[in-house]
C-alpha positions as a Python dict, from the first residue, in 0.01 Angstrom:
ca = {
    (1, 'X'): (0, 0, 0),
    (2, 'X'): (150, 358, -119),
    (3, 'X'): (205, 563, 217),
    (4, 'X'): (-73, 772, 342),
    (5, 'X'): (-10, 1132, 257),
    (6, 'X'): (-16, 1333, 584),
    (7, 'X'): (-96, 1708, 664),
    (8, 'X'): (-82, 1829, 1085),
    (9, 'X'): (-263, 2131, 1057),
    (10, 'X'): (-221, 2383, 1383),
    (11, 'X'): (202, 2358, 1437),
    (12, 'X'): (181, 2560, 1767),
    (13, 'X'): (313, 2317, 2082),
    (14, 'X'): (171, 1975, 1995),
    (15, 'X'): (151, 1997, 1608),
    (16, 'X'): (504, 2057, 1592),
    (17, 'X'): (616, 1772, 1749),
    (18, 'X'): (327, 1566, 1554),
    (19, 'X'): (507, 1729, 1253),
    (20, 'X'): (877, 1599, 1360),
    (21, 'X'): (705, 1247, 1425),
    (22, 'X'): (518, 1224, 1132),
    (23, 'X'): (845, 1346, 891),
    (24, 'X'): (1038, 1081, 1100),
    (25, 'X'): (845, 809, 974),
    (26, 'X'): (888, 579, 728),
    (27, 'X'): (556, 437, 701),
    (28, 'X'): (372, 797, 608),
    (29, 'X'): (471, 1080, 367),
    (30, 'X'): (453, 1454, 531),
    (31, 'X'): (301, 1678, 214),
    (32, 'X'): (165, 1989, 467),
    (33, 'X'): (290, 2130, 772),
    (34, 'X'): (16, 2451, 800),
    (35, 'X'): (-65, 2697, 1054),
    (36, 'X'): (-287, 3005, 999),
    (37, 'X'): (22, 3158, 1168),
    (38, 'X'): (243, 3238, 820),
    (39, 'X'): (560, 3273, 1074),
    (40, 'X'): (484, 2878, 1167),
    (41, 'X'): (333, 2712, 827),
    (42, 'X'): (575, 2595, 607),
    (43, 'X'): (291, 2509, 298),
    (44, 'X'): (29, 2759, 352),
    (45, 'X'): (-227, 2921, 567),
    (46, 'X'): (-521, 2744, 461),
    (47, 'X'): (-595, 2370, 503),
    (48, 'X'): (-863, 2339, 233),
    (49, 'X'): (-658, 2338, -46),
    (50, 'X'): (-523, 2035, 76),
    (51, 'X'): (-804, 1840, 146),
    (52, 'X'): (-779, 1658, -201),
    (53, 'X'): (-429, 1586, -208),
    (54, 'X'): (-427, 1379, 186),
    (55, 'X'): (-574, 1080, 332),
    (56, 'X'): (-471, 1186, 673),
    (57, 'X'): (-478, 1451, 919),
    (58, 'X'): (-360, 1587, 1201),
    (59, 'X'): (-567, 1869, 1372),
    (60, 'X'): (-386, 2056, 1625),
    (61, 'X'): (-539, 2372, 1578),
    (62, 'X'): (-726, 2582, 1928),
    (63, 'X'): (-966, 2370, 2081),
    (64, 'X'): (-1261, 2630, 1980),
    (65, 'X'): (-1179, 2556, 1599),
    (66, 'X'): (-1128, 2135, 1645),
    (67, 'X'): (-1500, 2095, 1505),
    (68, 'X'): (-1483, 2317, 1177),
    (69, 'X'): (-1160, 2161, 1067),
    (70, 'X'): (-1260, 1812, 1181),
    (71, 'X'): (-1548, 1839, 969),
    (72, 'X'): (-1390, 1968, 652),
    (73, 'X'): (-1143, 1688, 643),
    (74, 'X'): (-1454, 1403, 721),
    (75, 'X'): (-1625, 1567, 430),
    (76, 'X'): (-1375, 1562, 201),
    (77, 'X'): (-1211, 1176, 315),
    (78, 'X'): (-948, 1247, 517),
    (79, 'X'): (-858, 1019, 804),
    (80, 'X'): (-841, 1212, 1123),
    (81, 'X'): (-620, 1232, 1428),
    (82, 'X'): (-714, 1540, 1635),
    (83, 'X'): (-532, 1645, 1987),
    (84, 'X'): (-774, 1610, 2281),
    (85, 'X'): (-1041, 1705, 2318),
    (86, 'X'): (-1281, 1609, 2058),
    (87, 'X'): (-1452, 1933, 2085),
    (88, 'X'): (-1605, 2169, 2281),
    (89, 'X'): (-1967, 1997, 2296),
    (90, 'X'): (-2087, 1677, 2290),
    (91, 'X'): (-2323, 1810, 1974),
    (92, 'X'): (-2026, 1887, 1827),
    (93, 'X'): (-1859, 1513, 1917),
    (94, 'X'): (-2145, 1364, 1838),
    (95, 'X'): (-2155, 1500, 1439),
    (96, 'X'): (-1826, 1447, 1386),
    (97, 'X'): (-1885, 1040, 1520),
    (98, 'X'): (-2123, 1026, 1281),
    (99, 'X'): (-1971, 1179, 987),
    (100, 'X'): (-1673, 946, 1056),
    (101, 'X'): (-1904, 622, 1108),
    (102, 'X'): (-2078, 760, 755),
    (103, 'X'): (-1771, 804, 595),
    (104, 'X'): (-1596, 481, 710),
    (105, 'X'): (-1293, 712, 840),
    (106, 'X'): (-1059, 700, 1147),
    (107, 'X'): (-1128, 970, 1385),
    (108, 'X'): (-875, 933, 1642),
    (109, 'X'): (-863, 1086, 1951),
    (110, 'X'): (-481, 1243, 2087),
    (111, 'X'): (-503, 1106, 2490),
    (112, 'X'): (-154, 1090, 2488),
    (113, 'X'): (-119, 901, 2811),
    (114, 'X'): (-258, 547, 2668),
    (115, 'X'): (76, 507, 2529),
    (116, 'X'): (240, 547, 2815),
    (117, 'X'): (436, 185, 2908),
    (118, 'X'): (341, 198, 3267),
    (119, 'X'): (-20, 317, 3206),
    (120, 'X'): (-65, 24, 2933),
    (121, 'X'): (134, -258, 3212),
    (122, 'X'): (-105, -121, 3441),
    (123, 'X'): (-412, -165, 3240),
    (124, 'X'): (-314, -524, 3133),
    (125, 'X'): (-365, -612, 3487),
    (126, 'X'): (-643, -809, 3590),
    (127, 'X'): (-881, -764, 3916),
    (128, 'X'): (-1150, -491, 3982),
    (129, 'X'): (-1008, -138, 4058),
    (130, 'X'): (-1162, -23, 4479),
    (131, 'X'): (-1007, 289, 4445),
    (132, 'X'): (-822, 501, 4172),
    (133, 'X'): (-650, 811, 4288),
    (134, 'X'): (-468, 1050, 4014),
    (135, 'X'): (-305, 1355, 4053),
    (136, 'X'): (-176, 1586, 3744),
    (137, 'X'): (32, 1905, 3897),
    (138, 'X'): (168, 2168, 3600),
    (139, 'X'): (324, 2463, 3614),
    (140, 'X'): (139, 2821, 3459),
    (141, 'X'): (175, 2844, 3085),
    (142, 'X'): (-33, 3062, 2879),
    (143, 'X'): (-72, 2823, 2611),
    (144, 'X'): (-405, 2568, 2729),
    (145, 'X'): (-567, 2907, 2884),
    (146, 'X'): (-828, 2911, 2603),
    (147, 'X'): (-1002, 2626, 2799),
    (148, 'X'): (-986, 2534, 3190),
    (149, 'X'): (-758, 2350, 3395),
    (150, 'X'): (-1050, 2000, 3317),
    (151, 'X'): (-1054, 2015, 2927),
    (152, 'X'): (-663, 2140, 2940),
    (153, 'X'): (-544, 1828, 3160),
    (154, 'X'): (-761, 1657, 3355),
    (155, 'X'): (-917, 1498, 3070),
    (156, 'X'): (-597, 1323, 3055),
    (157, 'X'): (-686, 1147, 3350),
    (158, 'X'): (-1052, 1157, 3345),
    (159, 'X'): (-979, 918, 2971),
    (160, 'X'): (-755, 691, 3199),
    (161, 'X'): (-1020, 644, 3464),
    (162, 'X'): (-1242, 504, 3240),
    (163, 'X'): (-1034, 302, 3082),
    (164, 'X'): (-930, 138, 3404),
    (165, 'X'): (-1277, 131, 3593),
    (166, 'X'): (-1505, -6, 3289),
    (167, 'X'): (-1824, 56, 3464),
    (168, 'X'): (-2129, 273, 3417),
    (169, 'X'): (-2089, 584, 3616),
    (170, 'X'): (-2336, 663, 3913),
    (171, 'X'): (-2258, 982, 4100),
    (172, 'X'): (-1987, 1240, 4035),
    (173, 'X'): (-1891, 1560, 4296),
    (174, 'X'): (-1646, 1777, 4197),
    (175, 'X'): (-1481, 2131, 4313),
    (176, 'X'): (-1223, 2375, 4225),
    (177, 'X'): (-1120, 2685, 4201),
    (178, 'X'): (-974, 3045, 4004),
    (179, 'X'): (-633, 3138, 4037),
    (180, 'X'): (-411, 3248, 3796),
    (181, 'X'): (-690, 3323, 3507),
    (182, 'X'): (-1095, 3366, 3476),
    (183, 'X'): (-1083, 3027, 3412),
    (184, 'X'): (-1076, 2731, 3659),
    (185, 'X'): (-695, 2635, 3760),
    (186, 'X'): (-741, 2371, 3984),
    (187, 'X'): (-1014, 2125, 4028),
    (188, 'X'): (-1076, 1760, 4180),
    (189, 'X'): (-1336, 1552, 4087),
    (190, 'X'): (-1484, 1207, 4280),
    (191, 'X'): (-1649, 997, 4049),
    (192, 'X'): (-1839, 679, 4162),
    (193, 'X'): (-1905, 352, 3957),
    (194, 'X'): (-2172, 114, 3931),
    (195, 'X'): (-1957, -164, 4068),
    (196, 'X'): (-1865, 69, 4360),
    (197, 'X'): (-1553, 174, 4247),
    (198, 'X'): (-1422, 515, 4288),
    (199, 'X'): (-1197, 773, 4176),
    (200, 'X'): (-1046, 1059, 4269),
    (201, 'X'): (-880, 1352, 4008),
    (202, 'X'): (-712, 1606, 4116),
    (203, 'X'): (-559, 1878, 3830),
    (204, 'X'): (-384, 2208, 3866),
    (205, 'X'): (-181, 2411, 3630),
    (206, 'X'): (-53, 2647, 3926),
    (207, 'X'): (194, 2438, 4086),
    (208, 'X'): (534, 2455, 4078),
    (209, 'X'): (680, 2097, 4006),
    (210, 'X'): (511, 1908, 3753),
    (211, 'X'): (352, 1557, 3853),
    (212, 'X'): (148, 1305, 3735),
    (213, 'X'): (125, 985, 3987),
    (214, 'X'): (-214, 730, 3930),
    (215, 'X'): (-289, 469, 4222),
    (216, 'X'): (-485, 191, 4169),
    (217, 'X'): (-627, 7, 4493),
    (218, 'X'): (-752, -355, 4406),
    (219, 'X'): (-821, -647, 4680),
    (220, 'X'): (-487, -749, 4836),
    (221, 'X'): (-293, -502, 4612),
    (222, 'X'): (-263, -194, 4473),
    (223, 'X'): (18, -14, 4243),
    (224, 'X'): (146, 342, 4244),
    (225, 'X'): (231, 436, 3836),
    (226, 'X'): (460, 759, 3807),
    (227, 'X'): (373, 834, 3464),
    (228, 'X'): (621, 1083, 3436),
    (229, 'X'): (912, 851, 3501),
    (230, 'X'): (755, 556, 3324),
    (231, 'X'): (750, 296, 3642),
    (232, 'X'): (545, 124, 3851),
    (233, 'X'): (548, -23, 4212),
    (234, 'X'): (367, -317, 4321),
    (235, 'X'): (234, -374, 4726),
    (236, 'X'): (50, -701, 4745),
    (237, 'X'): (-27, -914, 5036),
    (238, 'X'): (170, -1252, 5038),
    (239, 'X'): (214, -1576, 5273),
    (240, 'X'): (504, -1389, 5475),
    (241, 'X'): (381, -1061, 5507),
    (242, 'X'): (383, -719, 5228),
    (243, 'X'): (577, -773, 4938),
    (244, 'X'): (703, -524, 4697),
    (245, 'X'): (819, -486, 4387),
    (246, 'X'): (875, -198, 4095),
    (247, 'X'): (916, -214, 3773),
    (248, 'X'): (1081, 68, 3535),
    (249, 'X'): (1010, 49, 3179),
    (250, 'X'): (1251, 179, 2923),
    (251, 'X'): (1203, 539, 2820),
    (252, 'X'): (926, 505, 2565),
    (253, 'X'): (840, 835, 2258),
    (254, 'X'): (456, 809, 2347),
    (255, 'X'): (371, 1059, 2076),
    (256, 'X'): (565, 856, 1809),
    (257, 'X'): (336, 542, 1963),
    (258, 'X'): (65, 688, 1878),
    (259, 'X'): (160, 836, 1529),
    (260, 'X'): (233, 475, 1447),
    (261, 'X'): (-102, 370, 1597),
    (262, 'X'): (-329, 602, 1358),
    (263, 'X'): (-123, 477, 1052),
    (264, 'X'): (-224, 129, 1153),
    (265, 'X'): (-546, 210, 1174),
    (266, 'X'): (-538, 398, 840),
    (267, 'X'): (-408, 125, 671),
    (268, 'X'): (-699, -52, 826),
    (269, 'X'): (-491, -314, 1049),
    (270, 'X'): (-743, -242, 1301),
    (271, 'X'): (-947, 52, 1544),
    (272, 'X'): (-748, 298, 1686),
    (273, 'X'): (-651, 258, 2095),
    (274, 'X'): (-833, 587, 2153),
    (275, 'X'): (-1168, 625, 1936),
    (276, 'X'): (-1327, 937, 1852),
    (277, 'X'): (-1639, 768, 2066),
    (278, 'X'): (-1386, 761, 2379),
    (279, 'X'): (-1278, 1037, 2295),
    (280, 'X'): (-1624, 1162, 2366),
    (281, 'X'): (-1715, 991, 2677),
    (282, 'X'): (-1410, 1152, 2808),
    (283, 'X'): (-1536, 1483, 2707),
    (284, 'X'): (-1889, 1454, 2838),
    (285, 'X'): (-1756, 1310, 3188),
    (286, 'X'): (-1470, 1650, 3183),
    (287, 'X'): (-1789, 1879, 3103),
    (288, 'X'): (-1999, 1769, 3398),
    (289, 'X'): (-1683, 1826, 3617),
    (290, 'X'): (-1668, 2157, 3488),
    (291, 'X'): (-2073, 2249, 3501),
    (292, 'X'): (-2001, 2098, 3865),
    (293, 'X'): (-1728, 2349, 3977),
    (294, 'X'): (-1873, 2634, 3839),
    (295, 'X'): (-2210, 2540, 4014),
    (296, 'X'): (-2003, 2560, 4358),
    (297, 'X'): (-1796, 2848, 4268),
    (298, 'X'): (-2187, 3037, 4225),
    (299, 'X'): (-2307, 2880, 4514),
    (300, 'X'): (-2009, 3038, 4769),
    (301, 'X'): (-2005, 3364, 4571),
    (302, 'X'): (-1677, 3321, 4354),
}
């Protein structure tokens, strides 16, 4: 099969690194690196032209303009790959799913994390998850401002949790807060599952060290994954008392992981690991966080 003709489209933080992985590779040919930013395009300002000359896409573009350029590649046959999230309503998730599903198209969603090796070890695990506890911690930057702290990152996390608890959701409570901007900055959620599993997110973009550390509490065990450092560490209950044990994978490029992943899928060897219909669970269950903190943030006055 000839390889699939790519175009990232939005080369701000993410699409440029998209763009290095993508001209990396030998199973895909880069034709378009554009930005409506002339100082950052290299082959234009406007996407359209392309449309007929791609099969694929990348869509890296503000979060406000993920549905209109999602859409025009659908319509016109491109495979897609767009950064999280999906969009900025479900109505808007929910044409795009079905232009895809009309189309017969890949509509991949970028939740970076699922590459991770120690998230994907983790997963692999068997036994029911008690408790999942996750905690995201970033420094300020002014790029991600456009949206709050739970569509910026904790819908990193938010993707993870369901992924790891696999149950219908029952209740979810959530809080947070303004700090830095007039959008929320830090916010923790406590979502509870069917099978009486729960989890607790926590996400802030005001901290000063940056971490990102997922628990996962099951009968007997439970392991502590630093996803920054790529390891895990296992507690379990044995015959002689606790025993312990950690496991460090070898540094792994989760962005070219994925890259590789969506050309797979293009090529039709399969679904992608992140569907555009996760991709929208993951953004209805970050948007009822957010409708929930602004809620209590009215209620006390803030």
């Amino acid at each position: 099969m000839k390889k699939p003709r790519i175009a990232v489209i939005g080369v701000g933080y993410m699409g440029r690194f998209h763009a290095e992985k993508f001209a990396a590779s030998e199973a895909a040919e880069l034709v378009a690196v554009i930005d409506a930013d002339a100082s950052r395009a290299i082959h234009g300002t406007d996407y359209k032209p392309w449309l007929g000359k791609i099969d694929a896409a990348v869509v890296a573009v503000p979060t406000q303009q993920h549905f209109g350029v999602v859409k025009d590649c659908l319509e016109a046959g491109v495979h897609v790959l767009v950064e999280k999230p999906i969009a900025t309503t479900l109505e808007e998730a929910d044409g795009l799913l079905e232009l895809a599903a009309k189309k017969s198209l890949v509509l991949q969603v970028g939740h970076l994390q699922r590459f991770n090796p120690a998230f994907q070890a983790l997963a692999a695990q068997g036994g029911r998850p008690l408790f999942i506890d996750i905690e995201r911690l970033a420094s300020f930057k002014a790029r991600g401002t456009d949206v709050d702290v739970v569509l910026d990152l904790m819908i990193h996390d938010l993707d993870l949790v369901l992924a790891l608890a696999k149950a219908p959701i029952e209740q979810v409570s959530a809080s947070g807060f303004r700090v830095l901007t007039d959008a929320i900055d830090i916010a923790n959620a406590r979502i509870e599952f069917a099978d009486g599993c729960i989890a607790s997110v926590s996400a802030s973009r005001v901290s000063q060290s940056p971490v990102r550390k997922l628990r996962v509490f099951r009968h007997d065990a439970y392991v502590s994954a630093d996803l920054q450092e790529q390891r895990l560490r296992h507690v379990r209950k044995g015959g002689d008392g606790i025993l312990e044990s950690e496991q460090v994978f070898e540094r792994a490029d989760e962005l070219r992981a994925q890259a590789e992943a969506f050309l797979q899928a293009v090529r039709g060897h399969g679904a992608p690991l992140v569907t555009g219909e996760q991709g929208r669970q993951a953004l209805a269950l970050a948007l009822q966080v957010g409708r929930l903190v602004e809620e209590r943030l009215a209620r006390h006055g803030s």
